[in-house]
N, C-alpha and C positions, 0 to 999 in steps of 0.2 A: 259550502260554495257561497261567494261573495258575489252580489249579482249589483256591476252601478247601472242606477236611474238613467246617467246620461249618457253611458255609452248603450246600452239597451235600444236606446231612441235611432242608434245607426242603422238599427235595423226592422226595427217596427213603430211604426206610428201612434205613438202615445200620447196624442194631443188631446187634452182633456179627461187625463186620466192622473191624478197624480201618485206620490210612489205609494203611500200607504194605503190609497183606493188598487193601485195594483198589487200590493202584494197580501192586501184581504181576498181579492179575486184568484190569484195565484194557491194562497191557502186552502180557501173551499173547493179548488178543482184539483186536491189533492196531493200537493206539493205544500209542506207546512214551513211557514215563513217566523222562523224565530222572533227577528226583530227588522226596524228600520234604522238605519241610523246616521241624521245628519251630521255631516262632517265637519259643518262650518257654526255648529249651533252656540249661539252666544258668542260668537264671533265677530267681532267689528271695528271698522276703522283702518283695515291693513290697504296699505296701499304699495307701488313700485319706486323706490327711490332709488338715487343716483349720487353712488357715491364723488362727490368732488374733489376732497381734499381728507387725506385722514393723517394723523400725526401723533407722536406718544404723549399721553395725558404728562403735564408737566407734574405732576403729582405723584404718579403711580404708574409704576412697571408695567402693569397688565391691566392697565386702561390705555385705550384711543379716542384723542377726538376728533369727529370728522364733523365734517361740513358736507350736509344731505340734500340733495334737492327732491323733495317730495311731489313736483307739480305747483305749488301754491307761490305767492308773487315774490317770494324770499326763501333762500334754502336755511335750514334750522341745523345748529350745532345738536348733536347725539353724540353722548357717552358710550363708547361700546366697549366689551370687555372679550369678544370673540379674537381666538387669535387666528384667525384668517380673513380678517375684516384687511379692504388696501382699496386705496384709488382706483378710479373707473368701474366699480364694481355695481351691476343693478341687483339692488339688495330689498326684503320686503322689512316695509318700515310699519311699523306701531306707532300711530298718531299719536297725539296729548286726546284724552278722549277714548281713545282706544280701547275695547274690552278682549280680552283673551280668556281662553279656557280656565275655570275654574275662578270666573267675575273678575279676573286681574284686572283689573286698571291702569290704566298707562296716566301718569301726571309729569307735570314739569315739578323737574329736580337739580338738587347742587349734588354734586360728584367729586369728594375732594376739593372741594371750591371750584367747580367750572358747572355751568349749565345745560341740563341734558333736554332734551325738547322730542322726549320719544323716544321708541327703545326699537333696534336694528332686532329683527327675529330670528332662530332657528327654526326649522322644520317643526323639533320638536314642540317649541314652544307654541306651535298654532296648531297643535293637539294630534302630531302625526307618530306612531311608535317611531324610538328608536332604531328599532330592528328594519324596520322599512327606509332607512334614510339611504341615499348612497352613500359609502363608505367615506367620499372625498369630505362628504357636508356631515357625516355623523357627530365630529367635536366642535363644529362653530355653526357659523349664521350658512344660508343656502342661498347660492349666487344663481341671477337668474341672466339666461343666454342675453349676449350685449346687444341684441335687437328689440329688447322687451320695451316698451311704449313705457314712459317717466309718468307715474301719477295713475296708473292704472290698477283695476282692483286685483289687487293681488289673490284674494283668497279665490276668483274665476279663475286667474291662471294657474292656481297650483287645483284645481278643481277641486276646492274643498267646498263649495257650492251642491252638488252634489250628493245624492242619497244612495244609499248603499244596502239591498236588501240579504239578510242572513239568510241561508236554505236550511232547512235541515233534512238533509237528501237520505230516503233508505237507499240501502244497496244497490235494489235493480233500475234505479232510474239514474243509471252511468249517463243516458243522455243529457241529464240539465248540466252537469258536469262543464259547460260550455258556455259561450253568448248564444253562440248561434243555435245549440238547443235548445235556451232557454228563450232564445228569439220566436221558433217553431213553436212552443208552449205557450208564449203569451199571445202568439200571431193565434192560436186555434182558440184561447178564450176571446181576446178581442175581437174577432170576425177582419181580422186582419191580415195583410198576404206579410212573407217575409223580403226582405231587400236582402241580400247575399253579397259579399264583397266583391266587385269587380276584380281580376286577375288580368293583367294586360303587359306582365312582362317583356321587355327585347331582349331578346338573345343574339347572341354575336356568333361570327360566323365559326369561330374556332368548337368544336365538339365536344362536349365533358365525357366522351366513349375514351378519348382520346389520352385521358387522365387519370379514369378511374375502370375498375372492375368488381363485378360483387359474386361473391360466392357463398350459398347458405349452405352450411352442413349441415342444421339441424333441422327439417321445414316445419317439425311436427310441434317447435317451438315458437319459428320464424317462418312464417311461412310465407309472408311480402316484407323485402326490404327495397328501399329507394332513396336513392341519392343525387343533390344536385354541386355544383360545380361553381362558385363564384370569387371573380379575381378583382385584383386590384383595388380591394377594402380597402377602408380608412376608418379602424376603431377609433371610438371616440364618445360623449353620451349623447341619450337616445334626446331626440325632440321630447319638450318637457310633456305634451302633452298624451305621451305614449307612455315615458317615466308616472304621471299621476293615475293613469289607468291600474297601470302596473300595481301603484302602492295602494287605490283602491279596493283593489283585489289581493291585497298582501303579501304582493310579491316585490321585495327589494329591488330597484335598478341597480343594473352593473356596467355595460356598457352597450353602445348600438344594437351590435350581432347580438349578443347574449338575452337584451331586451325584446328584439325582435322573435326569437325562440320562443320565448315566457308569454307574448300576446300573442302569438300563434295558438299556443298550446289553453291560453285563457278563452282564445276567440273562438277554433275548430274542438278543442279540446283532444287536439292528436298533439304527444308529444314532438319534439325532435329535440337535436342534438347538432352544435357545430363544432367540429374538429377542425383545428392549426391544419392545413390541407399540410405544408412543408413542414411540422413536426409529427404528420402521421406514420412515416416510418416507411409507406411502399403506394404503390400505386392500385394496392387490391386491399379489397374490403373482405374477411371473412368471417362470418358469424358459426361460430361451434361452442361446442360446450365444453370448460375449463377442463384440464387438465387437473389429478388431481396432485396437492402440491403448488400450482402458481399462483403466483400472485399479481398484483393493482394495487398502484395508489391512487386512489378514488379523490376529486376534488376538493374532498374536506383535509386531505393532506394525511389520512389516515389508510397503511397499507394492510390491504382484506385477502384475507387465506382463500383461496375457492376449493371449491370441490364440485365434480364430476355433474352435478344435476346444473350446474348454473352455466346459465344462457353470456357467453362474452363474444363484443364485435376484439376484432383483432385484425392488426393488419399483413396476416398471414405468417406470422411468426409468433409475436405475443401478444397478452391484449392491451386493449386501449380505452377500453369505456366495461363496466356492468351492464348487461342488454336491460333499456328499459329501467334501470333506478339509478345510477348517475356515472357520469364521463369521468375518464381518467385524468392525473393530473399533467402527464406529458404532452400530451394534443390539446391541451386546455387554448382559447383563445386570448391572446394577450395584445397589450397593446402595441406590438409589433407584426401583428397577423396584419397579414394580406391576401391571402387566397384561402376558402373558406370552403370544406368538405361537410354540407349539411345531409343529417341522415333525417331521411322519414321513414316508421319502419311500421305493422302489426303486431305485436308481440303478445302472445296466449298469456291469460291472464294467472293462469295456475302457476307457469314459470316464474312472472315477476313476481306474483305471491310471495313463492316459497324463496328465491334469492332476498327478496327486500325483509322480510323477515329474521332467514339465516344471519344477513349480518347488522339487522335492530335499523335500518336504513330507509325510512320510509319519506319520499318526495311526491312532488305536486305529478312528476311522471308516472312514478309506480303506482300511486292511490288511482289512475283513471286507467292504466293498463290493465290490473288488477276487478277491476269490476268490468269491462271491456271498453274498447273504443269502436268507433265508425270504420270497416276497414277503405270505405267510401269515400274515405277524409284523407286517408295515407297522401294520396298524389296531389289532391289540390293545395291542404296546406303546406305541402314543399316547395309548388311554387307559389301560393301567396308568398311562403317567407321569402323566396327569393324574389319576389317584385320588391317587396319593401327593404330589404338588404342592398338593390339597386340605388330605391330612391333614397334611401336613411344613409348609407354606408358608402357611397358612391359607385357600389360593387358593378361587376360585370360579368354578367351569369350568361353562362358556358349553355350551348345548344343540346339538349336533350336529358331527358330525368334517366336516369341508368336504374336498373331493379332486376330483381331477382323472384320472379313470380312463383309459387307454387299453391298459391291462395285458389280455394274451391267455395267459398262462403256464399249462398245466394240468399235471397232476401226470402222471409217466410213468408209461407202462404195460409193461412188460417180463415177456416169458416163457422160461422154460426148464423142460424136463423133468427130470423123476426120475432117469433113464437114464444123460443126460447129467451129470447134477451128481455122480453115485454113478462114473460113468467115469473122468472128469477128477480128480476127487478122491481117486478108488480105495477107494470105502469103501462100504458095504453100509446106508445109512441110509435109515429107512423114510420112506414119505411122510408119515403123523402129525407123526416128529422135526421134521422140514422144513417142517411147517403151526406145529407149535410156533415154530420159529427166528421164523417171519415175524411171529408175534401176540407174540412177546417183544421186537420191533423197533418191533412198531406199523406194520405194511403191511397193507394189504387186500391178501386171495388169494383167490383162489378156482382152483378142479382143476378139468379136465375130461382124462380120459383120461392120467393123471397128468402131465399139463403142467398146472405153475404159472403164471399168472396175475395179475402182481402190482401193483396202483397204487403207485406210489412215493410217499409224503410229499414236498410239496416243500420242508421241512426239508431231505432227504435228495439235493441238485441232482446229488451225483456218483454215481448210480444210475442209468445211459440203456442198458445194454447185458445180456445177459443172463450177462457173465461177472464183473459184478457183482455180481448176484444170485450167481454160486457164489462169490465172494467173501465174502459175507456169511455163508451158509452155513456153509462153512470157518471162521470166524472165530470164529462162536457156537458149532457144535456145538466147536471145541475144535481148534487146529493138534496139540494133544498126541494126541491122538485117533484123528488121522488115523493110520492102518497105514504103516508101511514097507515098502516092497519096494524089490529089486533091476530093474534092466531087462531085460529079456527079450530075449533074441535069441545070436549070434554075439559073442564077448566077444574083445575084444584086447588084450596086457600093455600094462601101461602104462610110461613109462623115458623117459628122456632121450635123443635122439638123439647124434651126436658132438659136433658143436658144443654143444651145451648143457650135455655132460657138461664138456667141453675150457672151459668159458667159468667152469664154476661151480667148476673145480681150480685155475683161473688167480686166481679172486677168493679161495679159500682160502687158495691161497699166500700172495701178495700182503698177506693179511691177517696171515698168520700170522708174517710177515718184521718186521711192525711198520707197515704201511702202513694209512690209513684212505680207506677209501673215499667218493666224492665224486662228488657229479650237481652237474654244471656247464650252464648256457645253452647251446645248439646256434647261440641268436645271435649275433651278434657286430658292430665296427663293421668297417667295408672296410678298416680300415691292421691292425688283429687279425688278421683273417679270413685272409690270407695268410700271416701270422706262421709260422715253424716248418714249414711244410706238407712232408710228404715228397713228397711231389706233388703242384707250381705247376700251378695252371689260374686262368682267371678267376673269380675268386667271384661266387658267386650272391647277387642283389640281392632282394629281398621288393618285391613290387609294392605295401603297404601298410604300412611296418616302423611299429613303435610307437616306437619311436627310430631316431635317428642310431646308437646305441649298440648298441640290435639291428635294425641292417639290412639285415645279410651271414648265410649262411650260413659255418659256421667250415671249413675245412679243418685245422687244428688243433686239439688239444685242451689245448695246454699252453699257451698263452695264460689258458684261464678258468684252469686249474690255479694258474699264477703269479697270476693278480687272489686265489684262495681265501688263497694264502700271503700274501702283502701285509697283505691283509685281518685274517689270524691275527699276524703281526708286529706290528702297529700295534698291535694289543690284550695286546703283551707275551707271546705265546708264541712263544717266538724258536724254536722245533726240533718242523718240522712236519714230517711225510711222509704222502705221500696219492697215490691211485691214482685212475684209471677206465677203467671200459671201456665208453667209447660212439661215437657214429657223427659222421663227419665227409660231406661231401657237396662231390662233386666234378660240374663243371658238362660239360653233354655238349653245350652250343649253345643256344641261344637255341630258347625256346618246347617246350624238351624237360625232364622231367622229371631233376634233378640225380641222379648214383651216389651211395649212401648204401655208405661202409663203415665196418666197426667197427673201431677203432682201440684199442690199449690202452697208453696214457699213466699216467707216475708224475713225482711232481716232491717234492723232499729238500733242505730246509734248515737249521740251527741241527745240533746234536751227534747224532750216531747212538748214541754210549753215554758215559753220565754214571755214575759210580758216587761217592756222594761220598763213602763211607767209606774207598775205597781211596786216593780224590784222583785218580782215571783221568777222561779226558773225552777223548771222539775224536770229531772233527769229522767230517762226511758231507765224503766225497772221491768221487772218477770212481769207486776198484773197490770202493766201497762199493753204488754205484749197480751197476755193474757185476756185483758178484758177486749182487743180488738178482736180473738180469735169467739170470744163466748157473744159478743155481738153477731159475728159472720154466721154463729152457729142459731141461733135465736134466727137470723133472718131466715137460713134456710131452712127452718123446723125442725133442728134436730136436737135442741138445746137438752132434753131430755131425757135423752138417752145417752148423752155423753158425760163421763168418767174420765179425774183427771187422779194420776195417781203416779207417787215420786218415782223418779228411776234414772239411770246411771247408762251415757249416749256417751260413746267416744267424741272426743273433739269438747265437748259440750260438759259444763261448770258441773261439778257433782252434788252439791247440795242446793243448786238455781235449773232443776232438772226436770219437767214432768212427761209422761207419757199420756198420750188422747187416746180414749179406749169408746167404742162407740157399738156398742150392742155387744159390747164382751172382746170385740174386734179393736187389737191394738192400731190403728190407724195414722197414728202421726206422734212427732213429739214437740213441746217446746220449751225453752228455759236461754239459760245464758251462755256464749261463748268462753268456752275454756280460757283464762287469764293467760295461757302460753299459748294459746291460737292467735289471741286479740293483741299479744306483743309481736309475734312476728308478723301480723298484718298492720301493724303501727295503728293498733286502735285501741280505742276507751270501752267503757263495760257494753255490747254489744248485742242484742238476744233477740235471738233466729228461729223460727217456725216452720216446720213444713208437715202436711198432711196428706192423706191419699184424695182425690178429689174426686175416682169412682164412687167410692164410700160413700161420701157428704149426696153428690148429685142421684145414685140411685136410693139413697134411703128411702124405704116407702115409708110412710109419715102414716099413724094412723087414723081415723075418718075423723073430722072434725065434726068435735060435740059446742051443741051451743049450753054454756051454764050460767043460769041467771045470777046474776050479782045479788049476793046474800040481802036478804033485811034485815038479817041478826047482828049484833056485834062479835067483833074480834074479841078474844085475852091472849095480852102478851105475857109471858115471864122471861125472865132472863136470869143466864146460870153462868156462872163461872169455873171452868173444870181443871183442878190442878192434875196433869197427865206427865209421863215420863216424857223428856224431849224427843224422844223418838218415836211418841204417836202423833200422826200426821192428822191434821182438820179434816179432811176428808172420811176418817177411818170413823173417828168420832160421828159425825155427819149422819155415816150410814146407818151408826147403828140406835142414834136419837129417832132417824124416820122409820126405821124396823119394830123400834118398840111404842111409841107415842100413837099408833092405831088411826083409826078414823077420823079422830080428831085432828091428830097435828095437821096443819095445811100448809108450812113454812116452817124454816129455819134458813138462820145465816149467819156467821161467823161477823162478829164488829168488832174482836178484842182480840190482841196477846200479849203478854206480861211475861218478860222473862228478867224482873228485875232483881233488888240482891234484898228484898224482902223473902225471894222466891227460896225455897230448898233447894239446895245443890241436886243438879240433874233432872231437874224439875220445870216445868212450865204452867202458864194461866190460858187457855184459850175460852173466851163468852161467847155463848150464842145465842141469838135472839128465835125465840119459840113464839108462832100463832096458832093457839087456838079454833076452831069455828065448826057450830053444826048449822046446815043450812037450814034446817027444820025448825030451830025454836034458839033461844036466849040459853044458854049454857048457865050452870050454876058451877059458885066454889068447888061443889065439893066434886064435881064431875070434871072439871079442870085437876083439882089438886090427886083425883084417880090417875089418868093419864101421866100427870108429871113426874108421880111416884117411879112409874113404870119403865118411865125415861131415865131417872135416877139408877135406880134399880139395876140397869141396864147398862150403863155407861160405869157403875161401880163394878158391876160381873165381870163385864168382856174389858173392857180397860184398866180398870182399877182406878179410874176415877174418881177423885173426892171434890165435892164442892169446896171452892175456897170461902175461908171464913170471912 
C-alpha cells in the first residue's frame, strides 16, 4: 500500500510531524513501513509555460521550435522533439539551470543550428513510471488544463512535492488497505480525532427505482449489492489533482468516472464498478454464478472460460463484469457514456480468491475483497462517488441507492481483563490508559469489574479474539514501553553440544583452506541419485516429484557439487572449490521412512595457487585435495587412526582413487573425477571428497597424555626401496612401523623415481626414518639393530631391495 503524505493531511492533523517522523511512529506501533519516498527529490527549476508559437525546426523533420513563455520578462525559443507539442498548450518547462532525475542538467544549446533555452518535459522525464502516465501524454510532453497559472511551480501541481510512505501490510490488516484506515491508524498514534469526507450529494427528483432492479441469486457469495443511478455525464479527464493522487498511489488515470472509482476505492478502500448504464443490456442487475461453458470478455480484451464456482453480475441474461476482479468489455465506460450504472457491492473474500486466481487475474479490487472490506463502507462510498461524479463529471445522480440486502454481519464483541492484559504483557498499566488506548482506536468499551468490553468496528475484521485486544493494547501503549525481564525459574548454560561444535570447526576449516561453502538440492534424478554413493542402496522415489530431475532422493552429494562447478565454468570461472555438509538418505524398504546421514563433501577445480607476479600457478592435484582432508582430520583428532588405501569408485579416475578407512571402518573416499565424467560436465581434471561425518564427529579420541619433549637427540636414515609398481606407499608404510619397534617414532615418504634408469616394472619410493629413545642418547649400534629389522622386513613381505 502507497500511503501520500499530502493527501493523508485531509484527513488527520500532521502538523509538525514530518513523513519520515511519521512513518517511524507508524512502524513501531506495528505496521512496518518499508520506505519513504520523495517524489520530487533532486528535482529543480520546473516551472508552467505557455506555449505561444510552435513551428517545424527548419532543419529537421521531427523537431519543433516554439516560442515559451515561462513567466520571466521574455518568452525563450525551446527546441522540442515531442510530437504532440502545438500552440496554446500549458506545458511544464525545464529552465536553463534546471536539474532533473538522475542530476540531468538542463543548459542552453544549438539544435541543428537554432537555439534551445530549456527543455519542454514529459511526465516521464520528471521521474513519474511510464505505466502511470495517461495513455494520451504516454509518447510526448503532458499538457496541463488551459487555466494553469503561467510561471507556476510545476512540480506542486503535478504533486511531485509530495512523500509517499511504502506499507508493508500482512494479511489481516485489510483495514490500512485505505486512506481513511490508515487515517484511523495514524489518528490513534497521534492522539488525533479523524476528519471523514463530507457526502452532501443533490438528487433529482427523477428515482433510480425507476431504472434499475437488483437481484442476488447467490447471497452466500453476495450477500449486499448496491447501485446508484447517474445521468447526463460528460467523460472527460479527472481534475489534475485527483489524476496525481491517483499516480501516487499507482494507479494510472483514465478518465473522469473511471478516475473517480480508483479514489474511491484508494480513499474507502471499497471497491466499485461503473457500467455504460445504455450498453448494459436491461434494466436488472443479476448476480449468480456462471454457467458452466460462458463466457466474458473482461476489460483487458481477453475472453475468460468460467465455471460454475464463479461469482458474475449479469444483466439477466449474460454476464457483464467478473464479481469483484474486473468489468467486462461491453458495458465498459467510454467516451460516449452518459448515464452511469455504478455498483457498490460486499463480496466474501473466498469467492474473489478463488475466481481471481482461476484465471491468474489479480487487481487493486480483488487483492482488498480478498483479505475483506468494511461492509460499513459498501453505501457510503456509492455515494461519495456519486457526489463527486456530480461535481467532476457534471452528472446528475438519480434519487435513491437501490440494493439487495441479505447481509447479517455485526460488529464483534470481545473481552478481556485488566489482569490478564497487564500479565501477558508484564507491565503495570492502569485501567484509564487502557480506556484511552480503545477511544484513540475508535472502539466502544465499556468495564465492568475491570473486564473490558469491547464492540469492534467492522473496519477492524481482524479483531474476534481477545488476544487481539492485547495486541492492540501493546501496540499503542508502545512495544518500547513494555519492561524487560529475564525468565524466572532454574537456568541452564547454554553451548554447543559435540556434534555442533565438531560440525561448525569442520566448516571453519574448510573455509579457512579456501573452500566456499554450498547448499545443493537433496533432489535429484534416479541415474544421479546413485552417482558416487559410499553406500549403494535403492534410491528413494517421491511419490509426487516436481520433476523427473527431482525425483530421487540423493545418496550423494557430489553430483549437485559437480552440476554448481559446471555451472561456475561455463560462466568463465575456471578454478572453483567448494564444500558441504549436508544429508544424504539411505532407503530402509519400502513404506518405511528413508536414514538421513550427514555427509561432508568437497569438490576442486581449475589452479589451487596462481601468483602472477612470481609466474607460479599450481594446478589442484589428488594431495592437494588430500592434504585439506588430513588437515580437517588433524583438527578433529582423528589423524591417527585414519587409513588411506587405493580403490576403484565408480564415476571416479581408477588409478587417482583412495578409500578413508578410520578404525578399520571404510568411511569416505577421495581422488579424481573420471576423464568421461569431467567431459560431459565440460570440466578440467577435477577431485571430489566426501566422507561420513557421523564417523569424524563421534570418534572418541583417546585421553590426552601429556609427553615431554625428548632431551635426547633424534637419528635419521633414509632408504630408498625398489618395489614392484604395484605396491602402494602406504603398504610399505605399515610394514617399516610393525617392524622398527620402539624406537622408530616417524616415517614419511619424500621420494619416487620411476625413471628409465629404473627396471622395467619397477619403482624407487625413500622414506625418511626417525629414530628416538626418550630415556638416554641412542648409539650406532642400537640404531643400526632396529634398521636391520626394517630392512629385513620390507625385503620378506614386499621384496624390497634397497636401491644402489
Amino acid at each position: 500500500m502507497l500511503v501520500s503524505y499530502k493527501w493523508l493531511q485531509d484527513y488527520v492533523d500532521l502538523t509538525g510531524v514530518t513523513a519520515r517522523e511519521l512513518a517511524e511512529k507508524i512502524t513501531r506501533s506495528g505496521i512496518e513501513v518499508d520506505g519513504v519516498e520523495q517524489l520530487s527529490k533532486d528535482i529543480k527549476g520546473i516551472v508552467v509555460g505557455h506555449v505561444l508559437e510552435c513551428e517545424k525546426h527548419p532543419e529537421a523533420d521531427k523537431l519543433n521550435k516554439c516560442l515559451v513563455d515561462i513567466g520571466a520578462e521574455e518568452p525563450v525559443q525551446i527546441i522540442c522533439g515531442a510530437p504532440n507539442v502545438a500552440q496554446g498548450q500549458k506545458v511544464a518547462v525545464a529552465t536553463v539551470g534546471a536539474v532533473l532525475p538522475g542530476n540531468f542538467k538542463i543548459k542552453k544549446a544549438k539544435l541543428r543550428g537554432e537555439e534551445s533555452n530549456g527543455m519542454i518535459c514529459s511526465l516521464q522525464e520528471l521521474g513519474i513510471e511510464g505505466k502511470l502516465v495517461a495513455k494520451e501524454f504516454a509518447e510526448g510532453i503532458y499538457v496541463f488544463p488551459g487555466d494553469t497559472e503561467v510561471g507556476a511551480e510545476a512540480i506542486t501541481l503535478l504533486n511531485l512535492d509530495d512523500e509517499v510512505l511504502e506499507l508493508d501490510l500482512t494479511p489481516n490488516r485489510a483495514d490500512a488497505l485505505s486512506m481513511l484506515g490508515m487515517a484511523y491508524e495514524t489518528a490513534a498514534i497521534l492522539r488525533q480525532e479523524v476528519k471523514l469526507p463530507e457526502i452532501t450529494a443533490k438528487a433529482s427528483l427523477e428515482k433510480a427505482a425507476d431504472n434499475i432492479s437488483i437481484k442476488i441469486d447467490a447471497p452466500e457469495d453476495n450477500p449486499l449489492y448496491t447501485a446508484k443511478v447517474i445521468k447526463n455525464v460528460k467523460i472527460g479527464p479527472s481534475p489534475l489533482w485527483m489524476q496525481t493522487r491517483l499516480m501516487s498511489s499507482g494507479i494510472r488515470p483514465h478518465n473522469n468516472v473511471v478516475d473517480i472509482t480508483n479514489y474511491i476505492l484508494l480513499e474507502y478502500g471499497q471497491p466499485l464498478h461503473a457500467f455504460d448504464y445504455d450498453r448494459f443490456g436491461s434494466k436488472e442487475v443479476v448476480i449468480r454464478h456462471a454457467h458452466e461453458g460462458e463466457t466474458l470478455t473482461t476489460l483487458d480484451d481477453a475472453e475468460r472460460k468460467l465455471t460454475t464456482e464463479q461469482l458474475v453480475i449479469t444483466n439477466g441474461t449474460i454476464p457483464v463484469a467478473l464479481a469483484g476482479v474486473m468489468g467486462g468489455a461491453d458495458s465498459e465506460v467510454g467516451s460516449d457514456t452518459t448515464t452511469i450504472l455504478l455498483e457498490s457491492a460486499y463480496f466474501t473474500g473466498a469467492s474473489i480468491r478463488s475466481t481471481s486466481k482461476y484465471h491468474s487475474l489479480r487487481s487493486e479490487a480483488s487483492s482488498r475483497y480478498e483479505k475483506g472490506v468494511d461492509p460499513a463502507r459498501v453505501r457510503p462510498a456509492a455515494e461519495r462517488a456519486a457526489q463527486l461524479i456530480a461535481e467532476l463529471a457534471g452528472g446528475e445522480v438519480l434519487e435513491g441507492l437501490i440494493e439487495a440486502d441479505h447481509l447479517t454481519l455485526e460488529p464483534a464483541v470481545v473481552s478481556v481483563t485488566l489482569e490478564k492484559i497487564n500479565r501477558v504483557l508484564g507491565t503495570h498499566i492502569s485501567e484509564q490508559e487502557i480506556l484511552d488506548i480503545f477511544d484513540r482506536l475508535k472502539f466502544a468499551v465499556t468495564v465492568e469489574d475491570e473486564t473490558f468490553t469491547v464492540t469492534v468496528p467492522t473496519r477492524r475484521g481482524d479483531i474476534t479474539i481477545e488476544e487481539d485486544l492485547l495486541e492492540e493494547v501493546a501496540r499503542l501503549y508502545g512495544y518500547d514501553n513494555i519492561p524487560k525481564t529475564l525468565p524466572k525459574g532454574a537456568a541452564t548454560a547454554g553451548g554447543l553440544n559435540k556434534t555442533q561444535e565438531k560440525r561448525r570447526t569442520t566448516r571453519s576449516f574448510l573455509e579457512g583452506t579456501g573452500l566456499y561453502q554450498a547448499t545443493t538440492y537433496s533432489l535429484t534424478s534416479a541415474k544421479k541419485a546413485i552417482s558416487f554413493a559410499i553406500e549403494t542402496r535403492e534410491p528413494v522415489k517421491l511419490a509426487m516429484p516436481m520433476s523427473e530431475e527431482r525425483s530421487h532422493l540423493r545418496l550423494s552429494i557430489i553430483p549437485q557439487l559437480l552440476e554448481v562447478l559446471s555451472y561456475n565454468v561455463a560462466r568463465r570461472h575456471d578454478s572453483v572449490a567448494l564444500y558441504e555438509i549436508g544429508s544424504v538418505f539411505l532407503s530402509q524398504g519400502k513404506d518405511v521412512q528413508p536414514e538421513e546421514r550427514e555427509h561432508i563433501a568437497g569438490a576442486i577445480t581449475g589452479l589451487w595457487v596462481e601468483n602472477e607476479w612470481q609466474g607460479e600457478k599450481k594446478p589442484v592435484d589428488f594431495y592437494v585435495a588430500k592434504g585439506i582432508l588430513e588437515g580437517l582430520f588433524e583438527k578433529l583428532g582423528v589423524e591417527e587412526a585414519i587409513e588411506w588405501q587405493a580403490a576403484k569408485q565408480d564415476g571416479m579416475h581408477p588409478g587417482r582413487t583412495a578409500e578413508i578407512i578410520l578404525s578399520g571402518e571404510v568411511i569416505g573416499f577421495i581422488g579424481q573425477v573420471h576423464p568421461q565424467v569431467q567431459k560431459e560436465l565440460d570440466l578440467k581434471n577435477t577431485y571430489v571428497f566426501e566422507v561420513k561425518a557421523s564417523a569424524l564427529f563421534n570418534f572418541e579420541q583417546p585421553e590426552l597424555q601429556y609427553i615431554p619433549i625428548p632431551r635426547f637427540p633424534a637419528i635419521t636414515r633414509d632408504i630408498a626401496l625398489v618395489v614392484d609398481k604395484e605396491i602402494n606407499a602406504g603398504s610399505l608404510e605399515t610394514i617399516i612401523n610393525d617392524a622398527g619397534g620402539k624406537l622408530l617414532k616417524k616415517v614419511h615418504v619424500f621420494d619416487l623415481y620411476e625413471g628409465e634408469r629404473m627396471e622395467e616394472g619397477k619403482k624407487s619410493i625413500a622414506f625418511s626414518l626417525t629414530y628416538l629413545d626418550p630415556e638416554k642418547t641412542l648409539t650406532d649400534e642400537e640404531v643400526v639393530r632396529a634398521h636391520d629389522k626394517v630392512l629385513a622386513a620390507v625385503r620378506e613381505k614386499a621384496g624390497a631391495e634397497l636401491r644402489g
